[in-house]
C-alpha positions in Angstrom: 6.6 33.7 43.9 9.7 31.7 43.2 9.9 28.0 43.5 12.3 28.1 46.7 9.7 31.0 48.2 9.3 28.9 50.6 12.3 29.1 52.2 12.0 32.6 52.7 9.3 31.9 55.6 10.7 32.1 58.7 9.3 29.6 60.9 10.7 28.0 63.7 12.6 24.7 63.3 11.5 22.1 66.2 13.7 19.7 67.3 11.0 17.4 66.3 11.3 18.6 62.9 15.2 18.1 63.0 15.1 14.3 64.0 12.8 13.9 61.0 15.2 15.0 58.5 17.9 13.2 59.9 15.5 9.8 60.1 15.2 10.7 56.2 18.6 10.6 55.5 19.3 7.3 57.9 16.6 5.5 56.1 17.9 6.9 52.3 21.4 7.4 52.4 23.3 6.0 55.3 21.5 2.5 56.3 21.7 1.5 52.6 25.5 1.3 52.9 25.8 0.0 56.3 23.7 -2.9 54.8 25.8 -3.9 52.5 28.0 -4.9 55.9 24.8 -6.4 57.6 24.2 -3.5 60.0 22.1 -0.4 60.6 22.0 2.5 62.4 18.5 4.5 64.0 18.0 7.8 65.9 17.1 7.3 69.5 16.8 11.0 70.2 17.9 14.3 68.7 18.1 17.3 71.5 20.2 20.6 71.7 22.0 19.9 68.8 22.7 16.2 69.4 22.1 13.5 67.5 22.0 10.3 69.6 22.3 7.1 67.4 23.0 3.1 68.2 23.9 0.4 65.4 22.6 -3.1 64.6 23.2 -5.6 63.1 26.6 -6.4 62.6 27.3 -2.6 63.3 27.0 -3.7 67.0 30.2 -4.9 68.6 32.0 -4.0 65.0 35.7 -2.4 65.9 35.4 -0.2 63.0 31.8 1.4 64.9 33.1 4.5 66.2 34.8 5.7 63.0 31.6 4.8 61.0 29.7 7.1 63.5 32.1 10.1 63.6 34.1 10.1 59.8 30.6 8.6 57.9 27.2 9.3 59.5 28.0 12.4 61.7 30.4 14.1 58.7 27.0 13.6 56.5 24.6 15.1 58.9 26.6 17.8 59.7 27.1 18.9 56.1 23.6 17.8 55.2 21.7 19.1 58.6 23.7 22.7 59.8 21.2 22.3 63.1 23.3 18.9 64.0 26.6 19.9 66.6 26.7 16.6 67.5 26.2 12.4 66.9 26.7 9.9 70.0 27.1 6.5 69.7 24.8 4.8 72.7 25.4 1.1 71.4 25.7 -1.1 74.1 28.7 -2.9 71.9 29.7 -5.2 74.5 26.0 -7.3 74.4 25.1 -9.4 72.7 27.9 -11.6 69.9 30.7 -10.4 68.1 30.1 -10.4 64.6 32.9 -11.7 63.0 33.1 -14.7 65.1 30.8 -17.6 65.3 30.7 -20.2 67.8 32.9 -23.1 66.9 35.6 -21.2 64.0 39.1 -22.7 64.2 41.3 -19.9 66.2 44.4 -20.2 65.0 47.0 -18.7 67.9 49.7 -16.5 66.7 53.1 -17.8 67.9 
């Protein structure tokens, strides 16, 4: 029996068991670096090969959001996950403040 013999079982992969790998990577690999910009992302559901996710933080409302989602966390689930076809973004972005404006900063109009 080889170390990997494991992986030589066939057993069924659940959908169930598919959300908790991806949780793993959120929490290790991807919300570290989206916390260096103040943000995060989570899982809300994973179904038929569709990872639905929604930022927060300063992820929320961010205009660089959707290419976070589709060139950072879905390109590493993909490679990382074969099982994941798919990652939507279901962040409501337009509640609650923009995150690179504060109440009160001087707006200086472009002439």
């Amino acid at each position: 029996m080889g170390l990997f013999s494991f992986l030589k079982k066939a057993k069924p992969v659940t959908d169930a068991v598919i959300a908790s790998r991806i949780k793993e990577m959120i929490n290790f690999e991807i919300n570290p670096m989206l916390r260096e910009h103040e943000g995060s992302v989570e899982l809300v559901s994973f179904a038929a090969g569709e990872a639905k996710m929604k930022f927060a933080g300063s992820c929320q409302g961010c205009a660089a959001s959707a290419l976070t989602i589709q060139l950072g966390v879905e390109k590493r689930l993909k490679a990382m996950i074969p099982q994941v076809e798919k990652v939507t973004d279901v962040t409501d972005h337009s509640a609650g403040t923009n995150p690179y404006y504060q109440e009160g900063d001087d707006v200086v109009p472009v002439a």
